[in-house]
KEMAR-457754 format. One line per 5 residues: their letters; for each residue x, y, z of N, C-alpha, C. Coordinates in Angstrom, 1 decimal. Each point is the difference from the previous one (the first is absolute). Layout:
// residues N
A) X Y Z X Y Z X Y Z; ...;
END
This chain:
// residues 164
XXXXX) 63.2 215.2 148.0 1.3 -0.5 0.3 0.0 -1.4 0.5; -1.1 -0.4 0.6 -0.5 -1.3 1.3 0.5 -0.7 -1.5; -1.0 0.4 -0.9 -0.2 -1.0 -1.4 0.8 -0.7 -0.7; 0.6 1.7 -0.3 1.5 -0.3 -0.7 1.1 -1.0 0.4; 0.2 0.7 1.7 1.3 -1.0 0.1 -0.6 -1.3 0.9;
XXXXX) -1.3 -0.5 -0.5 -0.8 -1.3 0.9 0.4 0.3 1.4; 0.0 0.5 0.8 0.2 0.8 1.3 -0.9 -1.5 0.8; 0.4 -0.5 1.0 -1.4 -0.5 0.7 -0.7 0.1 1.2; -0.6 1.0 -0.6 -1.0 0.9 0.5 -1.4 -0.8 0.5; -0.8 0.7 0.3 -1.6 -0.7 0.8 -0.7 1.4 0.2;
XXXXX) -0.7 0.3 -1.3 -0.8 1.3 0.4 -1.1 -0.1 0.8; -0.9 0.2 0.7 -1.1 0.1 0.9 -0.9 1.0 0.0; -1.0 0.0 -1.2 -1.2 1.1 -0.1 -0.9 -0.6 1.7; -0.2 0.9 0.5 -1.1 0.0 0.6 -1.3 0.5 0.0; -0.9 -0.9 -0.9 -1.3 1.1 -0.3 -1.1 -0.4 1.1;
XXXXX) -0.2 1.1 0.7 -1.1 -0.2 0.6 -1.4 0.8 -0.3; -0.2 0.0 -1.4 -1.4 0.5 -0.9 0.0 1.5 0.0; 0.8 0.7 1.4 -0.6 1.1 0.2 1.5 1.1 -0.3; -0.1 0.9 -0.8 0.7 1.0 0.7 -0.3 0.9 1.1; 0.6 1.4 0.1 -0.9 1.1 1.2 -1.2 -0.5 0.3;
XXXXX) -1.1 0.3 -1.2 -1.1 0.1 0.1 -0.6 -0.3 -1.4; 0.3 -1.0 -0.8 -0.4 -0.2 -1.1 0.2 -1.3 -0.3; -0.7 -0.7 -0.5 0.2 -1.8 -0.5 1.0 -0.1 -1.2; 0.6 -1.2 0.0 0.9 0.2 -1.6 -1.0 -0.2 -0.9; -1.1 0.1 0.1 -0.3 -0.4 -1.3 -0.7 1.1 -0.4;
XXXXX) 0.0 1.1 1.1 0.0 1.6 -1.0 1.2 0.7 -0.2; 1.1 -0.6 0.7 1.3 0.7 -0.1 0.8 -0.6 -0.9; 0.2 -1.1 -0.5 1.0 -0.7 -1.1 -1.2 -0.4 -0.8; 1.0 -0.1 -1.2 -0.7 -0.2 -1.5 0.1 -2.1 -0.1; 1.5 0.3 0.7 0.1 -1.8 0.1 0.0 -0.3 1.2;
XXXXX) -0.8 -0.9 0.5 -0.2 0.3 1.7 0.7 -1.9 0.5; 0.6 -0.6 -0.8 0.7 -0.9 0.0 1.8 0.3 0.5; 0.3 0.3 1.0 1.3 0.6 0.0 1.2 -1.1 -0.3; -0.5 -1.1 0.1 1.5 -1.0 -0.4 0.3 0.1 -1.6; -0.5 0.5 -0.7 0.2 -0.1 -1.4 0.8 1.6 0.1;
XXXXX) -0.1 1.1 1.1 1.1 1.1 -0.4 1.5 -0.2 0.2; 0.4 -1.3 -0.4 1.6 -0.3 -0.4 -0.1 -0.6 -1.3; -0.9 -0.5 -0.7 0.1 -0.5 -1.4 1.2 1.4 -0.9; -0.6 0.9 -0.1 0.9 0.9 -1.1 1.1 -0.4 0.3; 0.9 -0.1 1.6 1.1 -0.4 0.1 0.1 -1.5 0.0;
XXXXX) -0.2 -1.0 -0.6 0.2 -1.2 0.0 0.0 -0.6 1.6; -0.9 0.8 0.4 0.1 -0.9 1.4 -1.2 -0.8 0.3; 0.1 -1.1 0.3 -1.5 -1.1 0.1 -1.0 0.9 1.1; -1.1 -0.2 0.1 -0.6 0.0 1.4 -1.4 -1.2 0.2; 0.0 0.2 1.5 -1.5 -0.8 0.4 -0.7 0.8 0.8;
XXXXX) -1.4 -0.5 -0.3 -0.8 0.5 1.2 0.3 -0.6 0.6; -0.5 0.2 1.5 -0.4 -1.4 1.1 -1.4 0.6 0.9; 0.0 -0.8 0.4 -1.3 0.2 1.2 0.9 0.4 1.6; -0.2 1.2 0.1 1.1 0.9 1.2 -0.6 -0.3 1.6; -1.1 -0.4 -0.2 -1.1 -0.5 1.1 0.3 -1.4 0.5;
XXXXX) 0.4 -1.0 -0.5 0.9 -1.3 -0.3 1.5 -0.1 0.4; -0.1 -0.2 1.2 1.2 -0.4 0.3 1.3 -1.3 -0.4; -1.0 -1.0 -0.7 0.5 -1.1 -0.4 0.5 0.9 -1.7; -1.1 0.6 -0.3 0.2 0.2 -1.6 1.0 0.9 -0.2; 0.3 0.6 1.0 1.3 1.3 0.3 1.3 -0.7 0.1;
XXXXX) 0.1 -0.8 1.3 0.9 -0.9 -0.2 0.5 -1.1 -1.1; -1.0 -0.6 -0.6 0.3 -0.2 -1.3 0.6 0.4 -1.4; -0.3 0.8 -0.1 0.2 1.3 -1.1 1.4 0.7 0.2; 0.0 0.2 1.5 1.1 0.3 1.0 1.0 -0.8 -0.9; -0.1 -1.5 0.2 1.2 -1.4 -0.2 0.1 0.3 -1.6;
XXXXX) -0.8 0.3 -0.8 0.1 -0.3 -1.4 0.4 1.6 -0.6; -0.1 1.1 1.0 0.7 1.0 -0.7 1.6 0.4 0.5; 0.3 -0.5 0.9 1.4 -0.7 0.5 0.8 -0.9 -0.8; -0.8 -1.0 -0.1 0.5 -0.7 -1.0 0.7 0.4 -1.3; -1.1 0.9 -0.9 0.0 0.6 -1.2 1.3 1.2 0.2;
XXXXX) 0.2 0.5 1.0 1.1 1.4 -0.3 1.1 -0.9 0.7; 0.3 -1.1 0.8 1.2 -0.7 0.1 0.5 -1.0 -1.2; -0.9 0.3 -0.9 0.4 -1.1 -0.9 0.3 0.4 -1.2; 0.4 1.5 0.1 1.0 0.9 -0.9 -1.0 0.6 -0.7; -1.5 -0.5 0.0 -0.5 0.4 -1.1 -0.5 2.0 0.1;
XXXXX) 0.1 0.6 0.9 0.1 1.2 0.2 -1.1 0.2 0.8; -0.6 1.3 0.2 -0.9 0.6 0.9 -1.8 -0.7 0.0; -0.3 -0.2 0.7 -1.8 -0.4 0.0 -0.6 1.2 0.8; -1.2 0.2 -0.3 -1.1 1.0 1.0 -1.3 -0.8 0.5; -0.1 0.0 0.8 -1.4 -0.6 0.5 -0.6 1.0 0.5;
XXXXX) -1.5 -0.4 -0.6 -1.3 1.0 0.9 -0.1 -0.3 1.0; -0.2 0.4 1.2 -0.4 -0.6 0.9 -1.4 0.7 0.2; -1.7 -0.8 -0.1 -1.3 0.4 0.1 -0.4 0.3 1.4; -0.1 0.8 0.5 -0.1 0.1 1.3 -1.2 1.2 0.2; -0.9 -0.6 1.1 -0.9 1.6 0.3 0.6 0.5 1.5;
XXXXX) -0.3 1.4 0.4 0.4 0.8 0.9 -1.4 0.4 1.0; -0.1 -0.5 1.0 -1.8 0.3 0.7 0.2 1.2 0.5; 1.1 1.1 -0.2 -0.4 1.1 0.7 0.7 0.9 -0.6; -0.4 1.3 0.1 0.6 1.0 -1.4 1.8 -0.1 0.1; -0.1 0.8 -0.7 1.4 0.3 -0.9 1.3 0.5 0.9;
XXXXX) -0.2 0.6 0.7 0.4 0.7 1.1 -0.7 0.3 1.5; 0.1 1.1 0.8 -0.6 0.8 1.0 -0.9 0.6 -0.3; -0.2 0.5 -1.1 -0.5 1.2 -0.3 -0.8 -0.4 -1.5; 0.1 -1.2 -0.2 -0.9 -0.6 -0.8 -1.6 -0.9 0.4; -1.3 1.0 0.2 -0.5 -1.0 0.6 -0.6 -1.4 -0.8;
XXXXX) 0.1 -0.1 -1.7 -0.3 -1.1 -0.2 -1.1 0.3 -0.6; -1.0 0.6 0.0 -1.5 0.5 -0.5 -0.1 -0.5 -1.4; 0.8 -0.3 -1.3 -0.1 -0.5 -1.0 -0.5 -1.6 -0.1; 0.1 -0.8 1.0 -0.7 -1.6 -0.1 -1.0 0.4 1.5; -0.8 -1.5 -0.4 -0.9 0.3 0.9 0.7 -1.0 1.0;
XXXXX) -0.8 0.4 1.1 0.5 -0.9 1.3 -0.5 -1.8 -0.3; -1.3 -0.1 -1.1 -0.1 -1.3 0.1 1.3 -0.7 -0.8; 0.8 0.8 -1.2 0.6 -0.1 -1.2 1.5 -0.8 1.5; 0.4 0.7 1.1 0.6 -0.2 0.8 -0.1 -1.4 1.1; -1.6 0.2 0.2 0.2 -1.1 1.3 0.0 -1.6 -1.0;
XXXXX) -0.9 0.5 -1.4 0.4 -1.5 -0.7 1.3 0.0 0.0; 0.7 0.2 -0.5 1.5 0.1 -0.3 0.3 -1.0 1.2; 0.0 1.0 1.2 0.7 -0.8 0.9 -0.8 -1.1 0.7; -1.3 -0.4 -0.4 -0.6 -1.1 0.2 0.6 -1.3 -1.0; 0.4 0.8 -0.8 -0.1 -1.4 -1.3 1.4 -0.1 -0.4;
XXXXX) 0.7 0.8 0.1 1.7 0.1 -0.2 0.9 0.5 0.6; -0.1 -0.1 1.3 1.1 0.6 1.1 0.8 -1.5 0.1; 1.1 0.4 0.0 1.3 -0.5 -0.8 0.2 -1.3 1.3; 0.2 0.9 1.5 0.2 -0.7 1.4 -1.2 -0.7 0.0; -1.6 0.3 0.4 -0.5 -1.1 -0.1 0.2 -1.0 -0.7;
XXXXX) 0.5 0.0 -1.6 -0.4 -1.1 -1.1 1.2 -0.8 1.0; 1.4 0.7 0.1 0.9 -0.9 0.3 0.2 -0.6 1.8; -1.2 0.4 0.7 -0.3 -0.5 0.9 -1.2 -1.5 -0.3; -0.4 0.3 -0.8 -0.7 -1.3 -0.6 0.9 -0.7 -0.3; 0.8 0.0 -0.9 0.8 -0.9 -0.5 0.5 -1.1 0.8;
XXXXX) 0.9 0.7 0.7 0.8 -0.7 1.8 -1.1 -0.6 0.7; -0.9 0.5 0.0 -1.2 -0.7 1.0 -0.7 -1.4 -0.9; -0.4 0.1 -1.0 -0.6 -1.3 -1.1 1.1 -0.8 0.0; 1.8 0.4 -0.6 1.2 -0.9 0.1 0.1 -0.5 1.3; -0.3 0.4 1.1 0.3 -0.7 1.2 1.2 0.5 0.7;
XXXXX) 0.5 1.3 -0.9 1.4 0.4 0.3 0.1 0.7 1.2; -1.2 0.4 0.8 -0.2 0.5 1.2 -1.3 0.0 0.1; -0.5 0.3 1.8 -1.1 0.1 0.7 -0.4 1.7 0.2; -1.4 -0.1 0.2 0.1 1.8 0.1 -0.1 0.5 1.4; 0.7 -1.1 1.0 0.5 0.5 0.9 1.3 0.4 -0.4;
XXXXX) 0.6 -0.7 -0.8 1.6 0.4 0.0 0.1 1.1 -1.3; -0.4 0.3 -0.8 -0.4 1.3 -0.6 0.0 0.9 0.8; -1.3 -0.1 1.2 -0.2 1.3 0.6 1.3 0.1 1.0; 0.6 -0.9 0.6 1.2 0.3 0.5 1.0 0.8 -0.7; 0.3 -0.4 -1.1 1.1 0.8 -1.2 -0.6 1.2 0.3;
XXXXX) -1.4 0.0 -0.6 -0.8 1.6 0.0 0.6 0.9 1.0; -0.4 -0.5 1.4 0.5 0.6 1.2 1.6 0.3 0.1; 0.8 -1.1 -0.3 0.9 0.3 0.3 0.9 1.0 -1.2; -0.6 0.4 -1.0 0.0 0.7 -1.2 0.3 1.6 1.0; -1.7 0.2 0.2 -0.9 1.1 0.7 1.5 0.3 1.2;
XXXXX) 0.1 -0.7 0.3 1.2 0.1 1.3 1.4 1.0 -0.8; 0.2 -0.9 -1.0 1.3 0.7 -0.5 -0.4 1.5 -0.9; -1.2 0.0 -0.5 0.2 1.4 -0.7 0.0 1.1 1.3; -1.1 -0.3 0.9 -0.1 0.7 1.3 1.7 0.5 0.6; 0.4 -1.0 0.0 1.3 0.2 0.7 0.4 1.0 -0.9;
XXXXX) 0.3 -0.6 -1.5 0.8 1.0 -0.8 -0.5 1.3 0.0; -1.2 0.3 0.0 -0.4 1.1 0.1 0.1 1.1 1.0; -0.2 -0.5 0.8 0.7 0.2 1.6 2.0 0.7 -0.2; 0.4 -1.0 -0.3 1.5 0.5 0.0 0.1 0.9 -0.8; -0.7 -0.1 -1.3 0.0 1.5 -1.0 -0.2 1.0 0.7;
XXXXX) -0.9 0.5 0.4 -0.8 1.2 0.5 0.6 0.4 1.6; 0.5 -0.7 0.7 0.9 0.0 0.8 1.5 0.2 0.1; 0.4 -0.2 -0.9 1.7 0.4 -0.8 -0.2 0.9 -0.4; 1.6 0.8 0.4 0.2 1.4 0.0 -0.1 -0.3 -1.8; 0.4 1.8 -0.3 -0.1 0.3 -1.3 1.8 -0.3 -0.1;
XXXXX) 0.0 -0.6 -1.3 1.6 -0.1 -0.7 0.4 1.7 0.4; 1.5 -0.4 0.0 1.1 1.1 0.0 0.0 0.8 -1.6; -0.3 1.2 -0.1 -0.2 0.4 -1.4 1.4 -0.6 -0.9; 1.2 0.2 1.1 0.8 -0.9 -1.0 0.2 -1.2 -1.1; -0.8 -0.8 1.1 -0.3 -0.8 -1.1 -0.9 -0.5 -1.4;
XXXXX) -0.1 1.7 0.0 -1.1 -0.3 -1.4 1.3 -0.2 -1.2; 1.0 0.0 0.1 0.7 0.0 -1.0 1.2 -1.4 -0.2; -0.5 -0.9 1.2 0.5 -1.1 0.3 -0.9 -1.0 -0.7; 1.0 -1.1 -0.7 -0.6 -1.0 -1.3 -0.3 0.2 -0.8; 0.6 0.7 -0.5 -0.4 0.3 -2.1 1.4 0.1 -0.5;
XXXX) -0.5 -0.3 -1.5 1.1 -0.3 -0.6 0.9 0.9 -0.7; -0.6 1.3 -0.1 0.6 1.2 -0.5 -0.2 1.3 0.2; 0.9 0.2 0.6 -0.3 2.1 0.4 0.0 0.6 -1.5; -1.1 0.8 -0.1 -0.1 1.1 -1.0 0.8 1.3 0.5;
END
């Protein structure tokens, strides 16, 4: 329907190689997921999901493309995952070296902590400041979560748009 009525939409595959416990490339026959909107006339891209620049970019040019009537886009987004699938997934299907490369060679925050540091765009004193002051706010948030009472059962039926 995205297709039909040029809707402008921004689909967002997120592949991160792995399902549960199996690689795509034993689980899908086409392990390219931006090309599963073609049947419906919908374009797609890969991108590099580890790339913060290349996200954002792709980001601007698949924005562009569904505001400019021409209908729905899907982007892959290539991403890996360094720790299983869930809780209860320990991961055992890649090896641990298949992992620490990964995030030696393509962890997304390092590359784009490089970036800011070569551009001059900051010092990694003031990095590790943000860091900290990051560390501060999830702490807090986390803190106020688990600290606040539980909602009023009432309100589980407060903000939606239709009673069945």
């Amino acid at each position: 329907m995205a297709s039909l009525w040029k809707l402008p939409v921004v689909y967002i595959i997120e592949n991160n190689q792995y399902a549960m416990g199996t690689s795509i490339q034993r689980s899908s026959s086409e392990t390219h997921l931006h090309k599963r909107g073609v049947s419906f006339n919908i374009p797609g891209e890969e991108v590099d999901g580890m790339d913060v620049v290349a996200v954002r970019e792709a980001g601007k040019r698949a924005v562009e493309h569904a505001r400019s009537g021409e209908g729905p886009i899907l982007l892959e987004m290539k991403t890996y995952r360094y720790r299983g699938h869930s809780m209860s997934d320990p991961a055992k299907y890649r090896t641990k070296e298949e992992v620490e490369e990964q995030k030696a060679k393509r962890d997304p925050i390092d590359h784009v902590k490089k970036l800011l540091l070569d551009a001059g765009f900051a010092s990694e004193d003031e990095l590790k400041s943000i860091d900290r002051d990051i560390r501060a706010i999830v702490t807090e948030s986390a803190t106020f979560a688990q600290e606040s009472p539980e909602p009023d059962p009432s309100e589980l039926m407060t903000d939606i748009y239709i009673e069945a």
